[in-house]
N, C-alpha and C positions, 0 to 999 in steps of 0.2 A: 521637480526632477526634470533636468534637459530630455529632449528626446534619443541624446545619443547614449545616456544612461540609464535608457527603457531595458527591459530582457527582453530579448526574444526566444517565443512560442512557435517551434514547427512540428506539425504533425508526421510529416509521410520525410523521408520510409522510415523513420524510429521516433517517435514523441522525444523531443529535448526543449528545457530551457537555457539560456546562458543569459549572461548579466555582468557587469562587471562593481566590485564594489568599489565605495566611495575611494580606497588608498590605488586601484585599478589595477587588483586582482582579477583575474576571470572564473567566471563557478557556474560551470555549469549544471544541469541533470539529464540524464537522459533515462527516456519510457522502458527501454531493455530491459531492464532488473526487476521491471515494477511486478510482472508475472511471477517471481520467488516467493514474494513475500505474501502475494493473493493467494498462493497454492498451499503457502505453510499454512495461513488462517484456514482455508477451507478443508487442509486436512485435519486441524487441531477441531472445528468444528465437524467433522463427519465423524469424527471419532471419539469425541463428550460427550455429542445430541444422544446418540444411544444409549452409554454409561449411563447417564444423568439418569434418562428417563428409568433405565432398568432399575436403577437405585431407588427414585421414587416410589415407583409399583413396589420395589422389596420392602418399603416401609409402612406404605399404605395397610393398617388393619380393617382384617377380613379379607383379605385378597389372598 
């Protein structure tokens, strides 16, 4: 790969990648979005961990 077909990676002020592919399109990503998708897992996990566990204790015999 030339170096002029590298992507570039910059951090500040929004994380993006861009690249261009081989037919030289441009594609790039940027870091902005990335906060949605961390917040939906963390909410889908804050709100299983508890289910789960309360389901196991309900099944647990003798408890």
């Amino acid at each position: 790969m030339s170096p002029s077909r590298r992507g570039q990676f910059r951090l500040m002020p929004i994380p993006n990648y861009s690249t261009r592919t081989p037919n030289g399109t441009r594609v790039s990503c940027m870091g902005c979005c990335l906060p949605l998708p961390l917040g939906c897992l963390t909410s889908v996990v804050a709100v299983a961990a508890p289910v789960t566990l309360a389901l196991i204790r309900r099944r647990r015999p003798g408890s």
